[in-house]
N, C-alpha and C positions, 0 to 999 in steps of 0.2 A: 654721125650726123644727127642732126634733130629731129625727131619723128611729128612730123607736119602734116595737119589735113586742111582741107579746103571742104566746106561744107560737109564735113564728116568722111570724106574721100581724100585718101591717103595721098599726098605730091611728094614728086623730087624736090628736093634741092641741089641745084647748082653751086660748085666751086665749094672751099674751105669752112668748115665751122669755126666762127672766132670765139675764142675761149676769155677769161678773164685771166690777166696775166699777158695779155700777147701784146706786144707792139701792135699799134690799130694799124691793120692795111691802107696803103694810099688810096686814093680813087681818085676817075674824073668823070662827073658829073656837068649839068647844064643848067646854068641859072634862066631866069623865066625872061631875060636880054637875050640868052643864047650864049653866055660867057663859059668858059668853063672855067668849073670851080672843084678845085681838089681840097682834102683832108689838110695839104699845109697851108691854105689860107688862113687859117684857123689857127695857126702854128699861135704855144703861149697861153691859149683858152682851153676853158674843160666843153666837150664837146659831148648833149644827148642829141643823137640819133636816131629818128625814128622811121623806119621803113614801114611803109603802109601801100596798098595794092596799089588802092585809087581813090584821089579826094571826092570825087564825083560819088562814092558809097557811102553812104550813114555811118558804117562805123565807123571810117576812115577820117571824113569830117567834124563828128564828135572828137576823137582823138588829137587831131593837128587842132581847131578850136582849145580843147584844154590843154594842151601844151605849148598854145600862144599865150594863153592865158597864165601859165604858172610861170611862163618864160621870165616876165617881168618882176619875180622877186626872186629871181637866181642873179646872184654878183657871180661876173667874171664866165657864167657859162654860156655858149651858142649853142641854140636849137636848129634844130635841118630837121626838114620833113625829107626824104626821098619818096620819090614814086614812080611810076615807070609814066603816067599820064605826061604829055608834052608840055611842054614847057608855054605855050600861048594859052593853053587850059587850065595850067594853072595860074598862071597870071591871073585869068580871069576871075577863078574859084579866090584865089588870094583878096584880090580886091574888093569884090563881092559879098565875102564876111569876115572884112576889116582883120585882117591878117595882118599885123606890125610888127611881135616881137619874134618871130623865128623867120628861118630860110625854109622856102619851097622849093626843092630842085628836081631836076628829072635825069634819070638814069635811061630815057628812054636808048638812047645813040645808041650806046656801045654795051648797056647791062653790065658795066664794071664794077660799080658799089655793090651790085645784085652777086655777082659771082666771086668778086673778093673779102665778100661777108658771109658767103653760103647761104646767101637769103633767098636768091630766084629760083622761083617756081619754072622747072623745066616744061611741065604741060601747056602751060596759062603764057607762060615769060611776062608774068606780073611779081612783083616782090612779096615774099612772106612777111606778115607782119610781126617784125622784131623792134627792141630797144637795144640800144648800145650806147651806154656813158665812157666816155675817154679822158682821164687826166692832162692835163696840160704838157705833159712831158710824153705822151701820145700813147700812156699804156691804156689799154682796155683794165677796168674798174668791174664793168657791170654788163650782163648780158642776158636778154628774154629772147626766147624765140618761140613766139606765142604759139601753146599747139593747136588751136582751132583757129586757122585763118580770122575768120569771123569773129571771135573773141577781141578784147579787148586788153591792152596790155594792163600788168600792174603798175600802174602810176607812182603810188605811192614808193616803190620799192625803185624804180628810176629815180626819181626825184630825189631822193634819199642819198642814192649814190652819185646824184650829181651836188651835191650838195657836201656830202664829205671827202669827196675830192680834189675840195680846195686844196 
């Protein structure tokens, strides 16, 4: 499993480390309607994934901001933010700073994205901040799982592998 901290303090992670090479795990998540929305809606797209605590933090907000932003000159990929924040709060957060080219969803219900990605923090039951690009045919490509909570993912190195996994 990934060795994860939270503020320089060591967290669990819950459930499976996903590797690159794996068949990506299904999930169900909650759109900011309340719909749920799994991994095969998606079915045919390259798929980056970003798990982040809570948009409502600076870093977390920085982050979904430039991956809305870089969203719009990827052909053929869907971005997802997950997080465990509900789904009315993000709506809010989404609209509020003009959030269009990616998904905001929330794992709050059931922590199944969190647990079948081995991203959830068992102390917090907030998500570790990870990336995860998925090929069209649903393999797992590319995988961070950032070691300081707080840190920031490598971008560049996401981006890259969503990018040559057309």
């Amino acid at each position: 499993m990934a060795n994860v901290t939270f503020n320089n303090d060591p967290v669990t992670l819950a459930g499976k480390e996903v590797k690159v090479g794996d068949t990506a795990p299904d999930f169900k998540v909650v759109s900011n309607d309340l719909q749920d929305v799994t991994l095969s809606d998606y079915k045919g797209k390259i798929k980056l994934i970003a798990a982040v605590p809570s948009v409502d933090t600076g870093v977390c907000a920085t982050e979904t901001k430039r991956f809305n932003e870089e969203a719009e000159k990827l052909d053929n990929v869907q971005v997802l933010t997950i997080s465990m924040d509900l789904p009315f709060a993000q709506g809010r957060w989404k609209s509020s700073n003009d959030i269009k080219n990616l998904e905001l969803l929330s794992d709050h219900r059931d922590a199944d994205f969190g647990e079948k990605y081995g991203a959830l923090i068992t102390e917090l039951r907030l998500l570790a901040r990870a990336v995860f690009v998925v090929d069209s045919k649903d393999k797992v490509t590319y995988v961070q799982y950032v070691d300081e909570v707080t840190d920031y993912p490598d971008y560049e190195a996401a981006l890259e592998a969503a990018k040559s996994s057309q």
